[in-house]
C-alpha positions in Angstrom: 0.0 0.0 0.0 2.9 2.3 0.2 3.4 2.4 -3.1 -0.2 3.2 -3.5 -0.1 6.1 -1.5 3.5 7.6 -3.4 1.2 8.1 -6.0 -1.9 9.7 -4.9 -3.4 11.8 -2.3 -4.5 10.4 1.1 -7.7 12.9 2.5 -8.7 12.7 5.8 -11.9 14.5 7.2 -12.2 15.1 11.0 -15.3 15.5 13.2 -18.6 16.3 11.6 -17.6 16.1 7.9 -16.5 12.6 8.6 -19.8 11.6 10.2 -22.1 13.5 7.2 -20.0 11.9 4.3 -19.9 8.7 6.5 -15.8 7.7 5.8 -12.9 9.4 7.7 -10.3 8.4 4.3 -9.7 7.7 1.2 -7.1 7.4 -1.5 -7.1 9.3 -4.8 -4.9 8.5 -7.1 -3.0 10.9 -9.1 -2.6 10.9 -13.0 1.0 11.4 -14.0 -0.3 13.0 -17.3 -2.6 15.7 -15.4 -2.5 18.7 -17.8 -3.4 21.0 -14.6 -2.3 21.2 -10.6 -5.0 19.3 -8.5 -6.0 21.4 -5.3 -7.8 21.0 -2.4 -10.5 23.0 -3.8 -10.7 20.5 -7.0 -10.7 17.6 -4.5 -13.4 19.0 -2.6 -15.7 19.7 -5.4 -15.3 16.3 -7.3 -16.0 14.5 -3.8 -19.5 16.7 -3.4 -18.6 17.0 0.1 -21.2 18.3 2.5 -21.2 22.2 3.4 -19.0 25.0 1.8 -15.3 24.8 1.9 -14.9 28.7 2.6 -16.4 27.4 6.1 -13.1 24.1 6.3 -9.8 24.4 7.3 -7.7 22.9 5.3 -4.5 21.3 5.7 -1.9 19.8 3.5 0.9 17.5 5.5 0.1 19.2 9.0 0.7 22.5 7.6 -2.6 24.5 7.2 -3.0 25.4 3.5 -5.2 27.4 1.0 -7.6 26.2 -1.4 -5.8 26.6 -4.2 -2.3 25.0 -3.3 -0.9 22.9 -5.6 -0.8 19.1 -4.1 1.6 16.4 -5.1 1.5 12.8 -5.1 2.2 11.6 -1.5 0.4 14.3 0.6 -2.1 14.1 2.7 -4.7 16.1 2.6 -7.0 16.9 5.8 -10.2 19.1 5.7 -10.9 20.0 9.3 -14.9 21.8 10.3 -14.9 25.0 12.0 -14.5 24.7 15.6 -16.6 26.2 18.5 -16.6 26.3 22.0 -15.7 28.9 24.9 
């Protein structure tokens, strides 16, 4: 599976997006031949997750990240709901 995940991007979701898409992770694979960058935003939008992303954190290898940052094969890619509490 390592080899699996050297070439594609491993997204997590945390907390309530988890439990309204109903899975926690899942591997996308990443065309060599991909004519443009794939972001978080793309990723996002072709899984029709639940809410809007301006609302998610996002972060790419621990490092929070914007929508529109370029990912590579290998990352991991989290999407993390907006937190409350006092």
């Amino acid at each position: 599976m390592g080899e699996a995940l050297a070439n594609g991007i491993r997204i997590c979701l945390f907390a309530g997006l988890r439990e309204q898409a109903g899975w926690a992770e899942q591997h996308v694979p990443v065309a060599a031949a991909a004519q443009e960058p794939l972001t978080p935003e793309h990723l996002w939008n072709s899984l029709q997750l639940p809410g809007a992303l301006s609302s998610v954190r996002i972060a790419i290898n621990h490092q929070f990240a914007d929508p529109q940052t370029p990912l590579q094969p290998g990352d991991e890619l989290a999407f993390l709901p907006p937190i409350s509490g006092g």
